[in-house]
N, C-alpha and C positions, 0 to 999 in steps of 0.2 A: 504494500500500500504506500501512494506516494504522499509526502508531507508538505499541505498544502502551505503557503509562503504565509499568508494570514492567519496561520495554528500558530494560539498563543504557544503549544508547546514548542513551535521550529525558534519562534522568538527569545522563550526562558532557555532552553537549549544549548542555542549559541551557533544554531545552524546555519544562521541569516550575517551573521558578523566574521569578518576575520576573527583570528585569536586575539589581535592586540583590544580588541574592544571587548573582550569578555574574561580576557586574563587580566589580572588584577600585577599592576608592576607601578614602578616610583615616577615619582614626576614633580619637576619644579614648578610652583606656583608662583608665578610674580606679581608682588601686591602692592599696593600704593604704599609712598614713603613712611616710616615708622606706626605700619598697620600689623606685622607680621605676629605680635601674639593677641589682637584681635581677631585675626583668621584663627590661630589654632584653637581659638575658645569657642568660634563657630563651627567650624571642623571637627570637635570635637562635638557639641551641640548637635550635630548633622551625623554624628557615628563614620566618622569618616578616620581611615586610619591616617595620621600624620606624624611628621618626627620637625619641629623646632631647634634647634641648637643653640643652646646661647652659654652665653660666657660670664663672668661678673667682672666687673671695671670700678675702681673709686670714682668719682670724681667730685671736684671740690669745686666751694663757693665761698665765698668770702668769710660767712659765718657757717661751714659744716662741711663737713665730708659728706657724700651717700652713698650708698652702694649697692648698684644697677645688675639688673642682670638683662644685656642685650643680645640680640639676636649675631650668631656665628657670621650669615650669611646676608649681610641686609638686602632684604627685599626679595627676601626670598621664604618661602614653606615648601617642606618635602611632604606629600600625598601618594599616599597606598591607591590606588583603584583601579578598577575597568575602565576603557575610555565610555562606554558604553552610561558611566556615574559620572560622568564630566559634569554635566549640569548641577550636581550635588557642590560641586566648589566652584563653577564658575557663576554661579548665583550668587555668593556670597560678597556683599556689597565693594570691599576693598579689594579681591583680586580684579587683578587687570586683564592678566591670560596665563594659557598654562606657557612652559618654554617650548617652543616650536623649529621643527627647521622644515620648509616646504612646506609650511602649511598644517602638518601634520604634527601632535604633541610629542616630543620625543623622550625615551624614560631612559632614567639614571640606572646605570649599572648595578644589581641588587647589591653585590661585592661593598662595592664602597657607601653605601647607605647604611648596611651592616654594622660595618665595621667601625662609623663615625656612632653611632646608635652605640655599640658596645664600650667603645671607649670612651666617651663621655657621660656614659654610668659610672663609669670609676674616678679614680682618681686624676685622671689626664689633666692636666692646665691648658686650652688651646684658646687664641685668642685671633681675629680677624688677621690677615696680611696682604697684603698688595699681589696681585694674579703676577707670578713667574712663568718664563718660557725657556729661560736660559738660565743654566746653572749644573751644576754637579748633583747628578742625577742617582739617588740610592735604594735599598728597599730597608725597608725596620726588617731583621730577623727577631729581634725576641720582644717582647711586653705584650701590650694589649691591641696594639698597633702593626703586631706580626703579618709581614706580606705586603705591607702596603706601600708604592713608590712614591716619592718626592724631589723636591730639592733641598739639598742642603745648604744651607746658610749659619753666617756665624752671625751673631749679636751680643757685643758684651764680652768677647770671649766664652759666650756658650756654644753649645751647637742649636740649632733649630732647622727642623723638617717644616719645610713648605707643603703641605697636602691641598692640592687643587681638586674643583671641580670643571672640570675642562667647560661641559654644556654651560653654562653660566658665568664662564669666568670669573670666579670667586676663590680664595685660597684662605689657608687658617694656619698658625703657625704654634708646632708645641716645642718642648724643648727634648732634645734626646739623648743618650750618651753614645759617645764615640764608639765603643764595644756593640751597642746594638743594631749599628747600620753596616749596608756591603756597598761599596760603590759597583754600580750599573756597568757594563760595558758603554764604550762610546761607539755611537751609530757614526759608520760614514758620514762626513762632511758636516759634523755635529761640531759645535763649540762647547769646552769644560771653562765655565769662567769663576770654577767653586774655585 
């Protein structure tokens, strides 16, 4: 028996959709400027899976300190869903759009949504950084960060790992020890300016 195109079941199914619209993968939501834990309160509100990143920062005023806890990523929310539940956050007053290339929304590698999700449950310190292209290229072998490439930079005489998000161009910078990185091979016609 054939499965007529207007059976709600062909439609709950998933037989009428690509995969990308009925599989459930990440995606950056770009929101209006300092909206981003407004969305995760609606997003949440809406049962929508999402991950926030933020950091804590002093900052002072003439009479106080306070201390901020801001978004990793500004102007950005990471969202679990089907494209098929788009209208679930793109209804939500301060998103803008989701991040696209072609026209189409493109989803973040599960790998590194993970892996930022895991490590800053713990103990990590990571804090905003300026998007890198060039530099000395490494992976973390041990902590909680295991596997994951970057660039190395010094600051202060520390070390610190740059971890980009390439779709977005955004980066975060935590601090690492010399023992727990490898440096990368250099690709042909690559510059090392670590």
């Amino acid at each position: 028996m054939a499965t007529s195109l207007s059976s709600p079941s062909a439609v709950e199914s998933g037989a009428l959709f690509p995969q990308a619209f009925v599989e459930e993968r990440w995606y950056a939501a770009y929101t209006c400027a300092n909206h981003e834990k407004r969305v995760a309160e609606q997003l949440a509100a809406r049962s929508v899976v999402h991950f926030l990143p933020l950091y804590k920062s002093v900052r002072r005023w003439k009479d106080r300190r306070v201390r901020l806890e801001l978004p990793l990523f500004p102007g950005y929310v990471f969202v679990r869903m089907a494209l098929r539940n788009r209208l679930r956050v793109l209804g939500i007053p301060s998103v803008a759009r989701l991040v696209s290339f072609n026209g189409m929304p493109t989803t973040l590698p599960e790998e590194e949504i993970e892996f930022l999700r895991e490590a800053l449950n713990g103990p990590l310190k990571a804090e905003p950084h300026a998007y890198l292209t060039i530099g000395r290229r490494v992976r973390i072998k041990n902590g909680p960060l295991e596997g994951l490439q970057g660039v190395l930079v010094r600051r202060k005489g520390n070390l610190r790992l740059v971890l980009s998000i390439d779709l977005i161009q955004r980066s975060i910078a935590v601090d690492v020890d010399a023992a727990d990185v490898e440096q990368l091979p250099l690709h042909p016609g690559s510059r090392d300016d670590g």
